[in-house]
CHARMM-style PDB file with segment names, atoms N, HN, CA, C and O in Angstrom:
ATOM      1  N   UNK     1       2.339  20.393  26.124  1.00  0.00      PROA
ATOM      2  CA  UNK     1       2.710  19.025  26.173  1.00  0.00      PROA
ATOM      3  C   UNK     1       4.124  18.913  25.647  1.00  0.00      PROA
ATOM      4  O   UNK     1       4.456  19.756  24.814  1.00  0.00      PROA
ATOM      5  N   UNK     2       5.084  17.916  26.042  1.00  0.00      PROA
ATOM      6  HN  UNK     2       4.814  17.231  26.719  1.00  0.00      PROA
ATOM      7  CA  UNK     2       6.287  18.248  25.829  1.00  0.00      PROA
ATOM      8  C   UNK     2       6.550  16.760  25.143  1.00  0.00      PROA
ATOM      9  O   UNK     2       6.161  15.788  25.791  1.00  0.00      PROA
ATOM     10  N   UNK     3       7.100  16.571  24.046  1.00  0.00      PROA
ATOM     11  HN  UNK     3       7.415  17.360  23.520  1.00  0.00      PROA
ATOM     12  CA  UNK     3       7.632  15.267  23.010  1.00  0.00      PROA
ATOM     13  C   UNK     3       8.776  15.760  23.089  1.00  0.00      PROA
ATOM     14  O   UNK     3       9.315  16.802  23.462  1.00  0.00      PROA
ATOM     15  N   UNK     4       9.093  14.562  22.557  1.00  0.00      PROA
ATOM     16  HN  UNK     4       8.656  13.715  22.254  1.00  0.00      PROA
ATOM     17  CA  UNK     4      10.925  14.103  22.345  1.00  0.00      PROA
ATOM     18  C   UNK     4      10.955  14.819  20.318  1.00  0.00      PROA
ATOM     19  O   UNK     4      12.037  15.074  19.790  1.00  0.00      PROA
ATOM     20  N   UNK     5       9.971  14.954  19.758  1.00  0.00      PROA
ATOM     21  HN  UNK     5       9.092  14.746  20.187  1.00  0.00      PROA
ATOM     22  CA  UNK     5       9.707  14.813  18.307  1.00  0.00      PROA
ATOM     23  C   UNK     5       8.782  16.168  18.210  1.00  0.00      PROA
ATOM     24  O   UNK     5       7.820  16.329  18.962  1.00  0.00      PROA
ATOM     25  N   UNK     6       8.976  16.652  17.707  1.00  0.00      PROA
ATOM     26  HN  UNK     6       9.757  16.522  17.097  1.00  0.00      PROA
ATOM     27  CA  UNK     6       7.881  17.532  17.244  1.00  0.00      PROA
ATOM     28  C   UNK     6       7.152  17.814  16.043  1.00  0.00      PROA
ATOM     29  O   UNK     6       6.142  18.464  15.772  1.00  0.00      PROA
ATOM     30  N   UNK     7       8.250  16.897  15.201  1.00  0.00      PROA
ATOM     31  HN  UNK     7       9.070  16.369  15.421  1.00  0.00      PROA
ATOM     32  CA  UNK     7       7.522  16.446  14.329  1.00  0.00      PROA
ATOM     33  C   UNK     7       6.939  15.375  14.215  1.00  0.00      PROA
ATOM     34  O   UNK     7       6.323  15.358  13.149  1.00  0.00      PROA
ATOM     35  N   UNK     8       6.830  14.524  14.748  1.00  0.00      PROA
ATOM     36  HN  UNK     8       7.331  14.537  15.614  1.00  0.00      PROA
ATOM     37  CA  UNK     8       6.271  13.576  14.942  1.00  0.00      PROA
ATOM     38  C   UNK     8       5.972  13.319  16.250  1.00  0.00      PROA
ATOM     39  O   UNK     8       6.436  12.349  16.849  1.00  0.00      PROA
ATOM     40  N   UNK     9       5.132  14.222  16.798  1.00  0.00      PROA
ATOM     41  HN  UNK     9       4.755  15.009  16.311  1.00  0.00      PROA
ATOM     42  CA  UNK     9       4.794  13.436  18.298  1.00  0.00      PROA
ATOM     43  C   UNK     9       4.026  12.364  18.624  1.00  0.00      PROA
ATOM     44  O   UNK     9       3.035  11.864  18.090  1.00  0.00      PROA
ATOM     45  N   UNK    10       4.614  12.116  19.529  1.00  0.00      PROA
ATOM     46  HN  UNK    10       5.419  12.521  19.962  1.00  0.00      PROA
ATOM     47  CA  UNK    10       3.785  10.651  20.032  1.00  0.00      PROA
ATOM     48  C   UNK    10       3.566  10.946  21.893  1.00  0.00      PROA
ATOM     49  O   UNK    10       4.278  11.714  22.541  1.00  0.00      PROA
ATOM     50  N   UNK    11       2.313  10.048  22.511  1.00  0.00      PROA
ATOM     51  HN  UNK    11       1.735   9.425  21.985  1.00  0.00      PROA
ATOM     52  CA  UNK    11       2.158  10.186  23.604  1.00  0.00      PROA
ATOM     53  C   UNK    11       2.306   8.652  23.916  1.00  0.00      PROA
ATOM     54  O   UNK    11       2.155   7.662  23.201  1.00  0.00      PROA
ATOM     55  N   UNK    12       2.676   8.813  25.319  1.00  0.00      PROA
ATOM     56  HN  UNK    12       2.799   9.617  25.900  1.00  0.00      PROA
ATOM     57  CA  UNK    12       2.878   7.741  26.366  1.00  0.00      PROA
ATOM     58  C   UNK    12       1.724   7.283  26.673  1.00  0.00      PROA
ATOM     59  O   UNK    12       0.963   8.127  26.199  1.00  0.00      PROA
ATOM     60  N   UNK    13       1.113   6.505  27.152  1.00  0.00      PROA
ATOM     61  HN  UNK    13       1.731   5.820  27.537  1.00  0.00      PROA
ATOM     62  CA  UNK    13      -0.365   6.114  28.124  1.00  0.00      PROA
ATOM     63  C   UNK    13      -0.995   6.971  28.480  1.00  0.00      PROA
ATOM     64  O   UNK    13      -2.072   7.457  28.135  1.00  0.00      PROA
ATOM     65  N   UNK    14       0.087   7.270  29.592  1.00  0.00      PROA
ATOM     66  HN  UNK    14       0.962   6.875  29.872  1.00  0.00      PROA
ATOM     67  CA  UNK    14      -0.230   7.939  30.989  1.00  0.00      PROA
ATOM     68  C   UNK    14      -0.360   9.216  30.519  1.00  0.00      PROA
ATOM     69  O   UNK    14      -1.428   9.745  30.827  1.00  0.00      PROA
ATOM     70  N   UNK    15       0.500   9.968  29.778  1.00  0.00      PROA
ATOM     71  HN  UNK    15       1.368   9.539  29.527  1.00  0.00      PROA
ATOM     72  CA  UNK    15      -0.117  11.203  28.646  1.00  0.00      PROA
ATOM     73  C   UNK    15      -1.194  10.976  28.424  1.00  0.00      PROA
ATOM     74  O   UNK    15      -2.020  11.752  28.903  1.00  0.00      PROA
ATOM     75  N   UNK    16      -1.651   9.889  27.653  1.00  0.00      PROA
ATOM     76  HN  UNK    16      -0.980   9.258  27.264  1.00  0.00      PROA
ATOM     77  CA  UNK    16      -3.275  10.278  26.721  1.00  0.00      PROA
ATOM     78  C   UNK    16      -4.353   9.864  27.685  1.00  0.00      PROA
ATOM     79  O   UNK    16      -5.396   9.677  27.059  1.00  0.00      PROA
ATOM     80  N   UNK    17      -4.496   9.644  29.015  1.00  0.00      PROA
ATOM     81  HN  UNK    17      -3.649   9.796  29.524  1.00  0.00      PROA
ATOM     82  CA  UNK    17      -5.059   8.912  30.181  1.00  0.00      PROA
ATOM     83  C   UNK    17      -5.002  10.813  30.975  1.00  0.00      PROA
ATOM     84  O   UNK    17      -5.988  11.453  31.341  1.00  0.00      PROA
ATOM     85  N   UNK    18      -3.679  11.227  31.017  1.00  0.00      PROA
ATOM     86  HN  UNK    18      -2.878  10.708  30.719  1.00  0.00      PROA
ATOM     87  CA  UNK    18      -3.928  12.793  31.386  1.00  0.00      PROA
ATOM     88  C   UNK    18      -4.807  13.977  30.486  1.00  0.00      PROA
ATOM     89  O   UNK    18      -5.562  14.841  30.932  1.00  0.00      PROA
ATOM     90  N   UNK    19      -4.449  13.711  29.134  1.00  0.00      PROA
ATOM     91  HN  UNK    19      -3.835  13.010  28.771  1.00  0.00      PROA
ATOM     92  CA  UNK    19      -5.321  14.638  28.269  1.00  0.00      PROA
ATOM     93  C   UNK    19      -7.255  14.167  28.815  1.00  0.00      PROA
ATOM     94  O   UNK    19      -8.203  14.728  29.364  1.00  0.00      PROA
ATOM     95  N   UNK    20      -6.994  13.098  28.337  1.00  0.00      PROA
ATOM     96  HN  UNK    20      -6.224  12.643  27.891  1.00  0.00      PROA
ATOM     97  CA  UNK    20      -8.450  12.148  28.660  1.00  0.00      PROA
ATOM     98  C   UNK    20      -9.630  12.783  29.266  1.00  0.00      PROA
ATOM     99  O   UNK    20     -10.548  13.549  28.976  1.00  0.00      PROA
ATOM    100  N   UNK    21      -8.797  11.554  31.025  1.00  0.00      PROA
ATOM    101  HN  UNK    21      -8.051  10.931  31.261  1.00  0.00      PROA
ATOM    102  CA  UNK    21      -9.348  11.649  32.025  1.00  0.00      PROA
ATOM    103  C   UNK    21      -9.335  13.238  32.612  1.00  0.00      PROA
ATOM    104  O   UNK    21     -10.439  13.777  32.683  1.00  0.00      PROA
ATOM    105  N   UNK    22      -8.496  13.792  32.913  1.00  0.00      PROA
ATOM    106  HN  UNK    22      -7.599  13.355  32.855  1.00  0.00      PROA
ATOM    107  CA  UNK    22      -7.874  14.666  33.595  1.00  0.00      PROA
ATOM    108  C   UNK    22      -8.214  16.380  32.981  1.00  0.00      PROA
ATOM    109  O   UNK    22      -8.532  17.338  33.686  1.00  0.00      PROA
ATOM    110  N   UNK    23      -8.074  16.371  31.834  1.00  0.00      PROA
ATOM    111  HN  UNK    23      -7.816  15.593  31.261  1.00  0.00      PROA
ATOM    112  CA  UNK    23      -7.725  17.449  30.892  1.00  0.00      PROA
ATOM    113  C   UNK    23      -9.135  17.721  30.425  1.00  0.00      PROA
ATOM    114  O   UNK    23      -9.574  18.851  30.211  1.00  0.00      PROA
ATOM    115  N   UNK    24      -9.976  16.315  30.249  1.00  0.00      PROA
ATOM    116  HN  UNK    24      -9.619  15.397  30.423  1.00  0.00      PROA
ATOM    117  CA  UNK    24     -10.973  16.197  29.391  1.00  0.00      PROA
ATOM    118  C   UNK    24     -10.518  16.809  27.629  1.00  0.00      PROA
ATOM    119  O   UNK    24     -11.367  17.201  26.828  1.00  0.00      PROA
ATOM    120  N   UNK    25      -9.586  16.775  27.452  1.00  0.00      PROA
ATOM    121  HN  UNK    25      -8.897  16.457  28.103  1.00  0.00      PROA
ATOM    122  CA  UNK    25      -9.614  16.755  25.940  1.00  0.00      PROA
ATOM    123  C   UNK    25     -10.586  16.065  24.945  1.00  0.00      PROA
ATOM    124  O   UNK    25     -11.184  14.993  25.038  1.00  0.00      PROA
ATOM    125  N   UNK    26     -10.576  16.499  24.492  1.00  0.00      PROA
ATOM    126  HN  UNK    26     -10.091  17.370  24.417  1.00  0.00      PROA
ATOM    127  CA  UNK    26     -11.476  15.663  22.865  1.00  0.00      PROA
ATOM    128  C   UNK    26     -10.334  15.501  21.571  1.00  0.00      PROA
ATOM    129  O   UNK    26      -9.294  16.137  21.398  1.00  0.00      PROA
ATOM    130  N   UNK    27     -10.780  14.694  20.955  1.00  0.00      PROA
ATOM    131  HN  UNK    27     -11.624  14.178  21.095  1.00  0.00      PROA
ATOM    132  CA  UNK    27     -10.881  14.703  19.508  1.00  0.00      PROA
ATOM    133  C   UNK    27     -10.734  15.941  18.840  1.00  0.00      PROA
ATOM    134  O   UNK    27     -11.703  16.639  19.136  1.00  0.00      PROA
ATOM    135  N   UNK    28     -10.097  16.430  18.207  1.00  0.00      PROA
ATOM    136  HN  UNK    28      -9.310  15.863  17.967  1.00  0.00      PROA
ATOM    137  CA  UNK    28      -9.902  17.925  17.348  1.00  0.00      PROA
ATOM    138  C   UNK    28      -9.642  18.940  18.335  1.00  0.00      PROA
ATOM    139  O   UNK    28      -9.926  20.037  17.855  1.00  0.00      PROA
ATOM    140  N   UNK    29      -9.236  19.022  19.468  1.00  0.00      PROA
ATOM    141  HN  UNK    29      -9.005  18.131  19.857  1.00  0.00      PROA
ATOM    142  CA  UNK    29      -9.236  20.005  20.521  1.00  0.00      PROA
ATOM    143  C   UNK    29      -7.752  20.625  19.541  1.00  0.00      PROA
ATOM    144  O   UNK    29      -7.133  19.954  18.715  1.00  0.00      PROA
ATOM    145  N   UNK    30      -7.499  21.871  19.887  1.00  0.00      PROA
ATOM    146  HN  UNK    30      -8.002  22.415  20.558  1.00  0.00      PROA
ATOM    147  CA  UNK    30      -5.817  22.077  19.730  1.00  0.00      PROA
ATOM    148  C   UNK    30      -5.057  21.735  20.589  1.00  0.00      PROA
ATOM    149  O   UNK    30      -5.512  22.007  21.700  1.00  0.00      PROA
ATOM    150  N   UNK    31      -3.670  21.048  20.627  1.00  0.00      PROA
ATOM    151  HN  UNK    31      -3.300  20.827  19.724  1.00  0.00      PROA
ATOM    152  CA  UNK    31      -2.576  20.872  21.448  1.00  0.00      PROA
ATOM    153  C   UNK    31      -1.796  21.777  21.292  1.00  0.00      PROA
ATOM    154  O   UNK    31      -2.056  22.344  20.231  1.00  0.00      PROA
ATOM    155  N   UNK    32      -1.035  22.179  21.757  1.00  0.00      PROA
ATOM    156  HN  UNK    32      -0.824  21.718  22.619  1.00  0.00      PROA
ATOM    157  CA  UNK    32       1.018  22.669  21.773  1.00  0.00      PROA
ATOM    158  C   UNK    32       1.532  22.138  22.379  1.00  0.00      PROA
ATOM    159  O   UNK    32       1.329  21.904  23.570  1.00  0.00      PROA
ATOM    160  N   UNK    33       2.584  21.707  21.508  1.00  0.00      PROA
ATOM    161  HN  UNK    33       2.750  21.897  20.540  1.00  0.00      PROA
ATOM    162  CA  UNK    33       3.580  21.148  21.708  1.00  0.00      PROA
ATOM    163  C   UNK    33       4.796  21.538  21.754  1.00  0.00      PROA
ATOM    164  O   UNK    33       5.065  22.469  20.995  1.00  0.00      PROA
ATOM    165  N   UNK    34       5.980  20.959  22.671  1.00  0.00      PROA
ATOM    166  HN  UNK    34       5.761  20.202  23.287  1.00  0.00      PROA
ATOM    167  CA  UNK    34       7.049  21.262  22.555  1.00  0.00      PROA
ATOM    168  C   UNK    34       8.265  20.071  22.708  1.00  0.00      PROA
ATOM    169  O   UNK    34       8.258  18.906  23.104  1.00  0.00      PROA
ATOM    170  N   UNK    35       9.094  20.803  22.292  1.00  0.00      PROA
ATOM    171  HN  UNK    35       9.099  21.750  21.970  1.00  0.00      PROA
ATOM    172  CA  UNK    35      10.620  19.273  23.140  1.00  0.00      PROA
ATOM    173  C   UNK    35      11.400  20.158  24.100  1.00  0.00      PROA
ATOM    174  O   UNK    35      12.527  19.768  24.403  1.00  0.00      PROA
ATOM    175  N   UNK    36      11.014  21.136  24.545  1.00  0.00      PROA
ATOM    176  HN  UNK    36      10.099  21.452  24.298  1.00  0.00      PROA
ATOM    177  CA  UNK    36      11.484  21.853  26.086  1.00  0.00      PROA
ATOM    178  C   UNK    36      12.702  22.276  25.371  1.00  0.00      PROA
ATOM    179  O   UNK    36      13.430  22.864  26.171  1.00  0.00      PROA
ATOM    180  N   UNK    37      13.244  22.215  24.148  1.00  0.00      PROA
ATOM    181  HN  UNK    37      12.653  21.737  23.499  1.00  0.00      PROA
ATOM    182  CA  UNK    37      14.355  23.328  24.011  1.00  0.00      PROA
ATOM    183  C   UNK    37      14.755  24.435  24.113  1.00  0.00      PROA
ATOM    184  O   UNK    37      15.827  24.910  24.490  1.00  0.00      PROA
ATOM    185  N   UNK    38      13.248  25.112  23.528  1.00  0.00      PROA
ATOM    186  HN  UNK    38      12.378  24.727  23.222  1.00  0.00      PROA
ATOM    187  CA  UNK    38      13.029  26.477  23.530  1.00  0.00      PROA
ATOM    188  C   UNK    38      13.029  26.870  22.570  1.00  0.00      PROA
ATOM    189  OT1 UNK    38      12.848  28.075  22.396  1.00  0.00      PROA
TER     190      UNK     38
END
């Protein structure tokens, strides 16, 4: 998943509507994250 923050990420809607619906994520799942810098 890619944030502007990595320390502080935050999701858009349509992000947490993709984890959700789409991804089926849960609650406590692990994420990674990035800000595409590298």
């Amino acid at each position: 998943m890619l944030v502007d923050d990595v320390d502080h990420p935050t999701l858009s809607a349509d992000d947490r509507h993709h984890l959700e619906r789409v991804l089926r994520v849960r609650p406590g799942d692990p994420l990674t994250v990035g800000d595409g810098a590298g």
